[in-house]
N, C-alpha and C positions, 0 to 999 in steps of 0.2 A: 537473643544474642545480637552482636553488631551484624551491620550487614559487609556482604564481602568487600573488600578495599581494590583500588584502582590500582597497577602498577604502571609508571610512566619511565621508559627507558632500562635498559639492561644494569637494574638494579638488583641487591641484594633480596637474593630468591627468587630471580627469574632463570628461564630455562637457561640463558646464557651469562651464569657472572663473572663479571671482570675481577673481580676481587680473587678471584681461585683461577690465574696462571699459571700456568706452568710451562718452565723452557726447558729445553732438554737443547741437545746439540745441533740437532739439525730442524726441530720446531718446535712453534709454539702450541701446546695443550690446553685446552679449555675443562674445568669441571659442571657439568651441565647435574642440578639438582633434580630435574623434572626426567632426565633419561637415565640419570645415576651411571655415568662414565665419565670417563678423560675422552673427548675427541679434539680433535686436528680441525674440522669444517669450520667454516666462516660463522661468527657470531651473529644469530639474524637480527637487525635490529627491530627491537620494540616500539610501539605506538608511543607517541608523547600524548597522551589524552586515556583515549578505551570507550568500552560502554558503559552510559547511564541508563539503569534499566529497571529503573524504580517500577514498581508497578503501578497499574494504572490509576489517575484520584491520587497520587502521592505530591504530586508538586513538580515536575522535570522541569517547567516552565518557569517557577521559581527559583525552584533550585539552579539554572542555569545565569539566571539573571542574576542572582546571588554571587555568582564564579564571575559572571565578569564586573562585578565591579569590588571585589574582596582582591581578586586576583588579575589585576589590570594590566596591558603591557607596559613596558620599561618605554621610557621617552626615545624615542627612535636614535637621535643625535648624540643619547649612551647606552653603548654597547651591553652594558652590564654583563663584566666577563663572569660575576657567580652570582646561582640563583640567590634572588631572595628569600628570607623565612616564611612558612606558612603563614597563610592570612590568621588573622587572631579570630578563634572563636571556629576554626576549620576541624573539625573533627575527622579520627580516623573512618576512613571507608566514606569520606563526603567526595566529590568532587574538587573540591576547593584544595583539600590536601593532598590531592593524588597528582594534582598539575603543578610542574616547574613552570616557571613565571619569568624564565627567562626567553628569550631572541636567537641571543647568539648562538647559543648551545645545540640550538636542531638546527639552526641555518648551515651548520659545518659538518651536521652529522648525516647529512643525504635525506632526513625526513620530507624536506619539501618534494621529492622526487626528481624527474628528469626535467629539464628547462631549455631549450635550445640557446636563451641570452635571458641569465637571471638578471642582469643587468638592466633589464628595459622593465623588469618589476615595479613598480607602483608599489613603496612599503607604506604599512597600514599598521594601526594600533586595534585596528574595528574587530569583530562578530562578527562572521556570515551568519547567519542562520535560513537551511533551507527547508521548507515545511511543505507539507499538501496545501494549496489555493485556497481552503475552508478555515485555515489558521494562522493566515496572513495578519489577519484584523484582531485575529485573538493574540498576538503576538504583543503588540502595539496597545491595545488593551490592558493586557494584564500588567506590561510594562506602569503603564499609569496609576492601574487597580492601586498596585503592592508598595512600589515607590515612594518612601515620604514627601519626595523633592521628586516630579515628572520632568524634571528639566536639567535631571543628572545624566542621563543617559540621552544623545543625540541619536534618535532612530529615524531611519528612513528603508521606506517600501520600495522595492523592488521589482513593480511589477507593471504590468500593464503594458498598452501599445506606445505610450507616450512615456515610457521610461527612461531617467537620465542613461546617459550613455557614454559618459565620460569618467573614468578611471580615476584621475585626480579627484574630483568631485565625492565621486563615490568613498574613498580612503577615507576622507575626515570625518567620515558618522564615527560613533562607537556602536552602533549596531544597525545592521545593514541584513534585513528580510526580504529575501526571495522565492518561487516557486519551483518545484522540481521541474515542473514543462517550461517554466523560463527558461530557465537556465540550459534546459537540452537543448531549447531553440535556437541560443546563442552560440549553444557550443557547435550545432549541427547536425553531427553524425549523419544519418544517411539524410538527410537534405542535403548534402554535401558529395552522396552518389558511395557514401560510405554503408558499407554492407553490417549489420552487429551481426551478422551468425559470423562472418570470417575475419573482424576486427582482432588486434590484441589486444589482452586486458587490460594495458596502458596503453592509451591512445594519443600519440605523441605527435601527427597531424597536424590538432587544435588544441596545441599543449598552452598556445597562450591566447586562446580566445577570447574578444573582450565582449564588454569591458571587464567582467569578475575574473575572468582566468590571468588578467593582464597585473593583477593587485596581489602583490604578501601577504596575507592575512595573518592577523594575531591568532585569531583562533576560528575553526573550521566547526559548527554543528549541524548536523543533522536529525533534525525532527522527525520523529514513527520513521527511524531510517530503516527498517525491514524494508521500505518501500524501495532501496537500491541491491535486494537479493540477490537479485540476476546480474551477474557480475559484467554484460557484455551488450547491455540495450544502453540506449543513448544516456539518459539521465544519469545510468550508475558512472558510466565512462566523463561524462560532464564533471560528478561528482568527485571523482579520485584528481581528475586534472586539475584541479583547483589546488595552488597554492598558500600552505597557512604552516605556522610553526608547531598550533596546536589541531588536535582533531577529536571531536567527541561524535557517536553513535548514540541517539536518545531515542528509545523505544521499550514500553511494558512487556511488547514481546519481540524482541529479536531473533526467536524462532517459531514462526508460525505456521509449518506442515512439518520442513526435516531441518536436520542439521545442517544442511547445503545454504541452507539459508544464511548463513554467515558469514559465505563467500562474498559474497558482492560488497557487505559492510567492512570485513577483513580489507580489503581491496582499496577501500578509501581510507583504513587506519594506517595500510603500509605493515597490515602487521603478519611479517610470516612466523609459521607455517601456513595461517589458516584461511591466503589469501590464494592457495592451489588447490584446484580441485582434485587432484590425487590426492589430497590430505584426507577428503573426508570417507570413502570408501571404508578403511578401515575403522576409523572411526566409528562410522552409521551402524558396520557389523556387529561391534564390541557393545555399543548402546543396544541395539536390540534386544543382544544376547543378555546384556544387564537386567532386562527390562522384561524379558519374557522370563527368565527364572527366578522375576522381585528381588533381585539380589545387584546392588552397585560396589562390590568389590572387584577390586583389580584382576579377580578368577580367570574373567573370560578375555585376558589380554589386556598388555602395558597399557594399548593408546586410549581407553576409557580413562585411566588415570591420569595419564598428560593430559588427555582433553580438559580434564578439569583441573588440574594443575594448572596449566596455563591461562581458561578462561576466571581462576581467581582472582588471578595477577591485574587483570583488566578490565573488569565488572564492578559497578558501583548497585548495588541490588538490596531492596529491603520491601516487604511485604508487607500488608494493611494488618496481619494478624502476631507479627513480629514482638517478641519484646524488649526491654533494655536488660542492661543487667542485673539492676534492684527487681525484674521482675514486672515491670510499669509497663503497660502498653505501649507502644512506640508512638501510636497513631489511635485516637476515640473515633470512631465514626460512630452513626447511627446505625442501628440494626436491618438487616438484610432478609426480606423473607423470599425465596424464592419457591414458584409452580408453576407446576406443568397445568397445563388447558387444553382437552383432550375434546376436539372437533367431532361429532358423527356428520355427512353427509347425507340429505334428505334424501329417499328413492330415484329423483331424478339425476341428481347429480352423481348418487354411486353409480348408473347404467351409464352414464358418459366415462365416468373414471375406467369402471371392469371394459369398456371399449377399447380408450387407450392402452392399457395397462395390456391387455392380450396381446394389440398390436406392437409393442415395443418391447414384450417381451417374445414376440416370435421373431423380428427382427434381428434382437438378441443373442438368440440360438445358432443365428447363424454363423456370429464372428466363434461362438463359446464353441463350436463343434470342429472349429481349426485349430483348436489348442490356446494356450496362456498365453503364450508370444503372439499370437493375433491379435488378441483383449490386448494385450500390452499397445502394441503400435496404435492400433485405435481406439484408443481410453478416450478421445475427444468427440469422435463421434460414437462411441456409447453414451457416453455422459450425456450430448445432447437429447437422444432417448429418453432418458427420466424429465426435460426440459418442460415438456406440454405436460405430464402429470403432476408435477411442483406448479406450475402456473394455475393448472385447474385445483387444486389445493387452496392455493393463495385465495384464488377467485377476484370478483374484477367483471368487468366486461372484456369477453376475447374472441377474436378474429377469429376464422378458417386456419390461417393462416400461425396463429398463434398454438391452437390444438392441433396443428400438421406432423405428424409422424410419417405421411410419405414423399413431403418436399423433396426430400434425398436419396427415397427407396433407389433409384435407377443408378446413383451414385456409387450407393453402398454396393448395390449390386456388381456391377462393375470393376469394384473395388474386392473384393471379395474373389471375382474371377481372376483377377488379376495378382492374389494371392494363390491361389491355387495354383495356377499353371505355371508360376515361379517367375513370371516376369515382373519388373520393376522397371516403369518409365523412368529414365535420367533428365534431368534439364538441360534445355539449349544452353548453348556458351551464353555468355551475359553477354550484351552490346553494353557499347558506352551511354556510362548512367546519362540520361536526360532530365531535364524538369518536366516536373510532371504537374500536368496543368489544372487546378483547385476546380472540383466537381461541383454539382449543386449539392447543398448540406442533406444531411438525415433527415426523415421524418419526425417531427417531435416526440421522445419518448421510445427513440427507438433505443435496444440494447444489446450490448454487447452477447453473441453467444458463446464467447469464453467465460467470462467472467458473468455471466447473468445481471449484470446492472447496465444501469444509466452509460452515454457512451461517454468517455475519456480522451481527451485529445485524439477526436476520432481518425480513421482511417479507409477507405475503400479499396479492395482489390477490384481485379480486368473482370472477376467477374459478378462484381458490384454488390457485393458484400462487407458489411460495415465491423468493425472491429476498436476495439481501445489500442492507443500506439504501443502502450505497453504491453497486452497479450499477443498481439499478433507477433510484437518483435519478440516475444518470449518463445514464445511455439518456435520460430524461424532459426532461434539461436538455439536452441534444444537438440536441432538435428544434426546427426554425422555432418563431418565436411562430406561433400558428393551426395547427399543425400538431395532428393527431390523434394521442392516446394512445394507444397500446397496448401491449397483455401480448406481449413480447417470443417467446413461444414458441405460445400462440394464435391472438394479433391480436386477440382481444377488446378494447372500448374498456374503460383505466379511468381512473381518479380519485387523484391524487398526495394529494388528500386523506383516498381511501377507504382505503390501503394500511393493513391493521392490524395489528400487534403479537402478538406471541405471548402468551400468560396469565404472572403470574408463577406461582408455586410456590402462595402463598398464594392468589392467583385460581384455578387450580387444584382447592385445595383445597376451597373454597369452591364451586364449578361443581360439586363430587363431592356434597359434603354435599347440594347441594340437590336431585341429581337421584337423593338414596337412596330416597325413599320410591317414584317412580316404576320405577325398577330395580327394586324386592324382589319385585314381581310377577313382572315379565322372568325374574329368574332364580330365581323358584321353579318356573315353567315349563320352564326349561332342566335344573332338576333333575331333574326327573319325566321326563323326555324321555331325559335322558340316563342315568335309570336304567332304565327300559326298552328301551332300547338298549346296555345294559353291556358284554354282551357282541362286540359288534360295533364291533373294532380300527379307528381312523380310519387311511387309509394317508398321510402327509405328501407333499404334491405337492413334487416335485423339482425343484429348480431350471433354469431354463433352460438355465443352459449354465454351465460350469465351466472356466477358462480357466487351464492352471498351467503351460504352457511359460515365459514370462518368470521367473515365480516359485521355478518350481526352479531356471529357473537363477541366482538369485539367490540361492539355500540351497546351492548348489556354492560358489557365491563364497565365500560365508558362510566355509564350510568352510573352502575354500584359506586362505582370511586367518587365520584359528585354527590351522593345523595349523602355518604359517609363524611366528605370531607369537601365543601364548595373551594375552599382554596386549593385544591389537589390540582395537581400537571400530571400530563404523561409524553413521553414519547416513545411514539411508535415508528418502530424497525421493519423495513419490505423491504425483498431483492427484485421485488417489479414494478413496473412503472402502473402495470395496467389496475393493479391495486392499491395504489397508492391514490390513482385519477378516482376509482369511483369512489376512495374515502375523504377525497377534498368534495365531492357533490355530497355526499350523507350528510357530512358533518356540518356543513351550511345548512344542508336542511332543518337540522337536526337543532342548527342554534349554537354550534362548537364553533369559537375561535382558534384558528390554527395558522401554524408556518410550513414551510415548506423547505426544505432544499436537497440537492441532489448534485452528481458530478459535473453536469454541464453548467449549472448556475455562475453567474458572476460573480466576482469577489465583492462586490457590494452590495448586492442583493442578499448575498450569504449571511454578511454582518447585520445587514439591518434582520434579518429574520431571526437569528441570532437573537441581538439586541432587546426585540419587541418581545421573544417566548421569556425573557428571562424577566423583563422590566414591566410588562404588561397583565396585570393579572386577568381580563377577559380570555388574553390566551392562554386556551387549556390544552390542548394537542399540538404537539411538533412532529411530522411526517418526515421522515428521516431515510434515505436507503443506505443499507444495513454496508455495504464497502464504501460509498462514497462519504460517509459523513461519520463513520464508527471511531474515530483518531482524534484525539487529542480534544476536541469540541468541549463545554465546561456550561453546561447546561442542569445547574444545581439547581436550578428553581422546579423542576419535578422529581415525582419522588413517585412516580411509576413507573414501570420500564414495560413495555408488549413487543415480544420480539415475534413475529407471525410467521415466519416461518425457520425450520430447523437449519443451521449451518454442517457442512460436515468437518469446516475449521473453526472447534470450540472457542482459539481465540478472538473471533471475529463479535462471537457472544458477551466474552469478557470486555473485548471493547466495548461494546455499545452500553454494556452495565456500568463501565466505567465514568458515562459521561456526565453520570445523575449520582452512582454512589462513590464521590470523592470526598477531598479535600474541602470543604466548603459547605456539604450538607447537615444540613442540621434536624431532618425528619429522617423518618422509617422509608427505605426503600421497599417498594414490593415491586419483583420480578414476576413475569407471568410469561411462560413461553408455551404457543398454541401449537396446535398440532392435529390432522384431522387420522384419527382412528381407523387402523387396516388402510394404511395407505403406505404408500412410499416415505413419507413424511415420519412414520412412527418407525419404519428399521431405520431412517439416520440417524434418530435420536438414540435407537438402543446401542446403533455402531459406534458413537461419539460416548456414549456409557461404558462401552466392551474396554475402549480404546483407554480410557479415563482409569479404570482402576488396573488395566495391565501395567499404566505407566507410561505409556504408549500415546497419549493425547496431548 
């Protein structure tokens, strides 16, 4: 069948239609189809735009480029008081025919949101488009790829330290590509001494921050926008204050754990109900209950039905397995094999595992024997628990440090007492926010322990603990008001204002310069020392532990795929850095041409690596970690996929299969996701199973 249609504006069959007033003597009555009454309340208005939520390998990328130039703005100097016709060739449930193509129509109808002087707007005919920093260059790319004419569409990138900065300049592109961390940066939030756990959802402060927030925009998209969930950390809040007539949400999964998840996106479409968080409670309850008895009838309560009621109205969605209505596949791709690859663990490495494994699971016992509501509060440092036995899974070379399950004993401990006896430290009053002054950067490779990857527009707290800017401000904005802060892996209190920055390059620089003259001493001393001890060889302390059963068998695979087919690609998917390092040394051993990239990478490094996996046929492997690079990326030149370790968010899987089996392949994918046997690794896989046919995943 088709796929669902877009609704834009409080049209016929949306929850509030104008067409079915009713005036009586003393008010006016609205007939709502989706609640099925007469009420008196204000008509919320609807999104000019919605979501495009094609799934993954469909085209979003095209398909949007496609909308803006079928469906272009009206010449600014006319108003165009009625919309336009549908673009020719716009089919229902496309994009193209869901958008009014006019100006004036939302500019009168409050869609732009709150302005303190619309007047000093910058109007624009352009595209924003804001994407994760890995699909910057793919933007601008595919612009070219698809394009008859690359010189129809004026695009300009948005990024970097040396980015234009002027408003005027910026309006006359017709497509204009930025980054989600740009764009926070500009907009501020708490660099600004601005707190996200106590901000409001409209952030009206740096309602016109330039230069982007200072420009009208024709139309407003957001690329994997799941990535503004959180309705109250800097980027979502950047994201909604942006200015545009139109607004699109483009993401395969626009819900990727709960239903909450479509707050933060809600929130940038303007679309109520489902931009309050008291919307989705009932909601999430009615799904369960759908979901645990396999039954999605309206049985267990209205608001299952309005939810989907209203998410029809605004969803552009159609799947690789879809058909038309003759019955035609919608979409041929090539065939999909997917397996499991079930790891055993050689004698040594299971007595290191059964080690951890004891001690993390006596640790365990301790939150589980104060009740559910204790596991609940600290689901984050449980979660870290399983952390060193997924790494040792993974395998890699790993530190003490790495395999540490009692870094924190004393923490937890503490933490623990301090549940029991019923007391709850509060936080000092805040002092006035200060700048807080750029530390020296991460160690290479180091990662995030929220999120277990690569770090993210890093962060440090007071007690010098590194974090992604987006987890840390997630955690912080999660808590009650008066809720006490802390370092998610110590429990130290800190300060959302104290969190600071890494140096840049030139900070850096500058920190070295100053602390030469201090040094020359230092290491003239070290000279003299060290040359009186010349002779006497320093022995390299050995790493902890050395973990290469997953790994070979991952260079077996390797193998088999080359011996079957020399032109084969694959890439492979780790959530660690430390396994990711010893399969860039094998594989040169080994003779494998490969790429690299990861969260911290630069945007131009990204592209060329990019570039070389897709153009180059030497290169055979692309080392990929599994949240920083699983979006939107279009890496059709292999046609293997090795995901090495288990996710417990299936979509994250889906991503990463997406990059190889899309739109554009023309071989047999073969999926292969590892897993090492009686381990932790093997119940996530069976939970993300449980979860999968409850309906529930």
């Amino acid at each position: 069948g088709a796929g669902a249609g877009a609704g834009a504006g409080a049209g016929a069959g949306a929850p509030f239609d104008p067409k079915t007033r009713y005036k009586t003597n003393t008010k006016d009555l609205w007939y709502s189809p989706i609640f099925q009454r007469l009420t008196d309340m204000e008509p919320p208005k609807m999104p000019a735009g919605g979501f495009c939520a094609e799934e993954m390998g469909l085209g979003k990328t095209v398909e949007l480029l496609s909308l803006v130039l079928c469906n272009p703005a009206p010449p600014l100097e006319s108003p165009s008081p009625s919309p336009p016709p549908a673009a020719p060739g716009a089919a229902a449930g496309s994009a193209a025919a869901a958008e009014p193509a006019t100006t004036s129509t939302y500019l009168s109808s409050g869609i732009t949101g709150k302005c303190r002087d619309p007047s000093k707007l910058v109007k624009s005919r352009a595209t924003l488009v804001v994407c994760a920093v890995s699909l910057v260059g793919q933007w601008v790319a595919e612009a070219k790829a698809k394009l008859a004419n690359a010189d129809v569409l004026n695009i300009h990138m948005y990024h970097g330290t040396n980015r234009c900065r002027d408003p005027e300049k910026l309006a006359k592109y017709d497509l204009v590509v930025t980054t989600y961390a740009t764009l926070a940066s500009d907009y501020g939030g708490k660099r600004k001494g601005k707190n996200a756990a106590d901000a409001p959802s409209t952030a009206d402060d740096n309602d016109l921050f330039p230069p982007l927030g200072q420009i009208q925009w024709h139309r407003v998209v957001l690329d994997e926008s799941h990535t503004v969930k959180n309705p109250r950390v800097a980027h979502t809040m950047a994201c909604t204050a942006l200015k545009s007539n139109l607004r699109w949400c483009m993401s395969g999964t626009p819900i990727n754990t709960d239903v909450t998840d479509l707050q933060g996106q809600a929130q940038f479409l303007r679309f109520s109900p489902l931009d309050e968080k008291a919307y989705y409670e009932p909601v999430r309850s009615a799904i369960m209950a759908s979901s645990s008895s396999h039954s999605y009838e309206p049985m267990h309560g209205d608001y299952y039905a309005r939810f989907l009621s209203i998410m029809r109205r605004v969803v552009v969605r159609h799947s690789k397995k879809q058909t038309t209505a003759d019955g035609s596949d919608l979409l041929t791709l090539p065939e999909k094999d997917e397996e499991e690859v079930a790891v055993t663990l050689p004698p040594s490495e299971r007595k290191k595992y059964t080690e951890l494994y004891t001690t993390a699971k006596k640790a365990y016992d301790l939150f589980r024997r104060q009740g559910p509501e204790c596991v609940a509060r600290n689901y984050l440092q449980i979660s870290s628990l399983l952390l060193p036995l997924r790494r040792m899974c993974s395998g890699g070379t790993l530190s003490e440090k790495d395999l540490s399950l009692d870094a924190h004993a004393e923490a937890r401990r503490r933490r623990l007492e301090e549940i029991q006896s019923g007391v709850s430290r509060s936080p000092k009053e805040k002092k006035a926010a200060a700048k807080v002054a750029p530390v020296p950067p991460p160690e290479p490779g180091t990662e995030c322990p929220i999120c277990m990857d690569a770090l993210e527009n890093p962060l440090r707290t007071k007690c010098s603990h590194w974090f992604c800017e987006e987890c840390i401000d997630g955690v912080i904005s999660s808590l009650p008001p008066g809720a006490a802060r802390k370092c998610p892996l110590c429990r130290s209190l800190i300060k959302p204002e104290e969190l600071a920055p890494p140096m840049t390059d030139a900070e850096m620089k500058a920190a070295a310069t100053a602390a030469e003259r201090e040094a020359a001493e230092k290491e003239a001393k070290k000279a003299e020392k060290a040359k009186a001890s010349a002779t006497d060889s320093e022995v390299p302390r050995p790493p902890a532990y050395v973990g290469e059963a997953k790994l070979k068998c991952l260079m077996d695979e390797l193998k088999k795929m080359q011996k079957r087919d020399p032109s084969s690609k694959a890439l492979v998917f780790s959530q660690f850095t430390s396994t990711i390092e010893w399969l860039k040394q094998r594989l040169s051993e080994e003779g494998y041409g490969y790429r690299y990239i990861n969260g911290a990478m630069p945007l131009r490094q990204r592209a060329k690596a990019i570039e070389a996996f897709q153009g180059d046929p030497p290169t055979t492997v692309f080392l990929l970690s599994i949240r920083a690079s699983n979006c939107g990326i279009n890496l059709t030149a292999a046609d293997h996929v090795f995901i090495l370790e288990p996710a417990l968010n299936p979509s994250l899987d889906d991503q990463a299969i997406g990059r190889a089996w899309r739109m554009g392949q023309t071989r047999k994918v073969t999926v292969k996701r590892m897993y090492v046997k009686d381990s932790v690794e093997e119940r996530i896989l069976e939970l993300v199973k449980s979860r999968k046919q409850d309906g529930s995943g």
